[in-house]
BATIMI-240891 format. One record per residue (C-alpha): residue in three letters; x, y, z. Coordinates in steps of 0.5 Angstrom, whole numbers, plus 2048, in hexadecimal, padded with zeros to 3 digits. Each point is the difference from the previous one (the first is absolute). Example, Ala and Ser with C-alpha at 12.3 -4.5 7.8 and 13.67 -1.06 7.14 Angstrom:
2
ala8197F7810ser8028077FE
//
This chain:
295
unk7C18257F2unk8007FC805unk7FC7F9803unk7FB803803unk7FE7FA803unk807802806unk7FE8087FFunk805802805unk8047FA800unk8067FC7FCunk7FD8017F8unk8037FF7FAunk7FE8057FAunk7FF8007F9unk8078007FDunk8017F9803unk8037FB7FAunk7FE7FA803unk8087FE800unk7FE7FB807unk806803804unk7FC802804unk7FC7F9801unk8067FD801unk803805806unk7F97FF803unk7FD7FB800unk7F87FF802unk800807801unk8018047F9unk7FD7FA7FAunk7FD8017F8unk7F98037FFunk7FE8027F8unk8077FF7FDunk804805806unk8027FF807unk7FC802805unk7FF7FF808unk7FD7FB803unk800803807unk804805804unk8057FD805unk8007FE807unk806800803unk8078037FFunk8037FA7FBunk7FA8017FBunk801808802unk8077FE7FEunk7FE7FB7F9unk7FC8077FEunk806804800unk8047FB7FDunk7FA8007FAunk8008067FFunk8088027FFunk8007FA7FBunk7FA8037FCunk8038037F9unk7FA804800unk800803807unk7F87FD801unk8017FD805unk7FE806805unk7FF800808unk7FB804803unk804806801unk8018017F9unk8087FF801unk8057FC800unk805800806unk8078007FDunk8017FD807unk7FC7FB800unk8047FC7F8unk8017F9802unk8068007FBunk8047FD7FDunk7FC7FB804unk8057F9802unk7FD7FA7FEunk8057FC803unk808801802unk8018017F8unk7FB8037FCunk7FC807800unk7FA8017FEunk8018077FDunk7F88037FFunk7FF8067FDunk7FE7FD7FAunk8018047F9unk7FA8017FCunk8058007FAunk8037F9801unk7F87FE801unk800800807unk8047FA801unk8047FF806unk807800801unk8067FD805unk806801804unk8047FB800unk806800806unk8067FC7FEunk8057FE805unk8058047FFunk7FC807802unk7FF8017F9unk7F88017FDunk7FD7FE7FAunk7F98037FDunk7FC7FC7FCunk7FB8057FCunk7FE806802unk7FC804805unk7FD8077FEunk8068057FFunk802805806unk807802803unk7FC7FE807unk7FE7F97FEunk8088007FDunk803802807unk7FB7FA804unk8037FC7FBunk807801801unk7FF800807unk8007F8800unk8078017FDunk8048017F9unk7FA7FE7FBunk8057FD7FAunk7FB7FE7FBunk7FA8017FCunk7FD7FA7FEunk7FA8017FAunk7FB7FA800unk7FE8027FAunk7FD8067FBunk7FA802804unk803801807unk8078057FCunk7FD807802unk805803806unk8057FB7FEunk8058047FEunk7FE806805unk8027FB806unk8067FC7FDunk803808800unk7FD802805unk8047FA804unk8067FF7FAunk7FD7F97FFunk8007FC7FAunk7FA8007FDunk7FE7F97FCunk7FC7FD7FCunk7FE7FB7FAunk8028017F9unk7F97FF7FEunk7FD807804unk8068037FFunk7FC8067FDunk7FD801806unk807801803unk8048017FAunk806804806unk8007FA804unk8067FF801unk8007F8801unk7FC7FC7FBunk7FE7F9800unk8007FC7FAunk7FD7F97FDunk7FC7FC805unk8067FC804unk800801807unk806806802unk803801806unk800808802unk8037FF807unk8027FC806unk7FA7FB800unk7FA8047FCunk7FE7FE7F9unk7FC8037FAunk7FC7FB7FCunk7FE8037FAunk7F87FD800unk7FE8027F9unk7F8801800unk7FC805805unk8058047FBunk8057FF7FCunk806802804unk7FD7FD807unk8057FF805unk7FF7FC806unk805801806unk8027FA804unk804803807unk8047FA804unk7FB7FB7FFunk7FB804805unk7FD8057FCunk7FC8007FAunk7FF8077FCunk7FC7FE7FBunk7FE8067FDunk7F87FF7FCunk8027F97FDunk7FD7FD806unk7FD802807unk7FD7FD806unk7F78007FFunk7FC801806unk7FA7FD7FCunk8037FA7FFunk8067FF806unk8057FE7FAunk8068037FBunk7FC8027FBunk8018047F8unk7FE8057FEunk7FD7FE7FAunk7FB8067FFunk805805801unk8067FD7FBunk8038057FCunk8047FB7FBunk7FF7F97FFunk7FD7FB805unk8027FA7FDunk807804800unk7FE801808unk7FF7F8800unk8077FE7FDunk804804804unk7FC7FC807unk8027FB7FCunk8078017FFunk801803807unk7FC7FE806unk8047FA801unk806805802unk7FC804805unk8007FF807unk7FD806804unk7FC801807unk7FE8077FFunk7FB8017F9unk801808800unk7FC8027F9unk7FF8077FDunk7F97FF801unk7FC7FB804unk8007FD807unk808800803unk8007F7803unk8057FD805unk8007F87FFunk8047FB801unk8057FE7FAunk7FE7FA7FFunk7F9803800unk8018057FAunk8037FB7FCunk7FB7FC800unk7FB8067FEunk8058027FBunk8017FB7FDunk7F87FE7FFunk7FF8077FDunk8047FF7FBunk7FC7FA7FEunk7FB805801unk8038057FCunk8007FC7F9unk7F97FF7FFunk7FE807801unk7FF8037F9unk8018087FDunk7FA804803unk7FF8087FFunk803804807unk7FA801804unk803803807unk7F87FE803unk8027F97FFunk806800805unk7FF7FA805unk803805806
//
């Protein structure tokens, strides 16, 4: 079905799951309307020409369509560089709830993958083009589809917390309790119980913030928010392990599985950090409603 509103143009269809991925990639262009995306006028210009295509390979549902009807695989941004460091993967699976995911480029060559795109052996050799992908690092249960697909598929490890273990009950590195560990030279898991009870967030080099759904940069109100009406396990358990390990966090990228991607200063996340924590620990159990998200 398309929007009739750019019959012949960019559009997207019916299928769309109003995920926002396609809002984050571009912006003012691609916006939400009666709980989908839709678009908002079509591009001028080749940087918004190349924002659509972006939009459009990330989608999970393919509903971002361009006016031929077909993607050109030649256009496909990614894995799209963020920075020296970080790739946005896109090609977002609908299995793992149209989350994003990242490449995370060590000195050495070597690459980590956190969560996962959609499976296929191309996206596979896109990514192990970048170098030797090493480990799967899994946030949390509702981002563990092709996990174990692609750490085969690269002979990496595959981890996850103990918590959603059975999400990944064949990973081969499992993360236990709720103190930080070391899993290689300058990365950290924080086990963050709350979205889910095996929520992990992963701290790389004191730069980049991966943190999975346990929180996210909002758009609506330009600071780190919560997810509390999408919160699986406990909110209250969200609010103690802020609590319990904001102080020990130190990031300029915040890199989350939903939600706008940020780069501020550290001392500026800290502070945002720190307030949300307090933010936190007034919030109150409610029943999930997806529409109540602040994207």
């Amino acid at each position: 079905m398309r929007d009739e509103r750019f019959e012949g143009g960019w559009h997207v269809d019916e299928r769309c799951m109003n995920c926002d991925v396609a809002r984050q990639l571009a912006p003012g262009l691609i916006g939400e309307a009666d709980g989908r995306a839709v678009v908002l006028r079509q591009p001028h210009g080749q940087d918004e020409i190349r924002q659509f295509h972006a939009a459009a390979h990330a989608c999970p549902t393919r509903s971002v369509r361009p006016p031929t009807g077909r993607l050109d695989a030649a256009l496909d941004p990614f894995p799209l560089a963020l920075d020296d460091s970080v790739y946005l993967c896109g090609h977002n699976s609908p299995h793992n709830a149209g989350a994003n995911s990242y490449l995370l480029r060590r000195a050495d060559g070597t690459v980590m993958m956190v969560d996962t795109p959609r499976w296929s052996t191309s996206l596979a050799a896109r990514h192990e083009a970048l170098g030797p992908v090493t480990d799967v690092l899994l946030t949390h249960r509702d981002h563990a589809a092709h996990g174990r697909r692609y750490a085969d598929r690269f002979g990496a490890k595959l981890w996850i917390h103990e918590g959603d273990l059975d999400a990944a009950p064949d990973a081969d590195r499992v993360l236990r309790g709720t103190e930080p560990a070391e899993i290689a030279e300058g990365v950290v898991a924080f086990p963050l119980p709350g979205h889910t009870q095996g929520s992990v967030l992963y701290l790389a080099d004191q730069r980049y913030c991966f943190s999975g759904d346990s929180f996210y940069w909002s758009r609506t109100t330009a600071d780190i928010e919560v997810a509390d009406s999408v919160t699986w396990y406990s909110i209250e358990e969200l609010a103690a392990s802020l609590a319990r390990t904001a102080h020990q966090l130190r990031f300029e990228w915040l890199l989350p599985g939903h939600g706008d991607r940020q780069r501020l200063p550290g001392d500026d996340m800290t502070q945002r950090l720190r307030q949300l924590t307090t933010r936190t620990q007034e919030l109150r159990p409610r029943p999930v409603d997806f529409t109540a998200m602040r994207w």
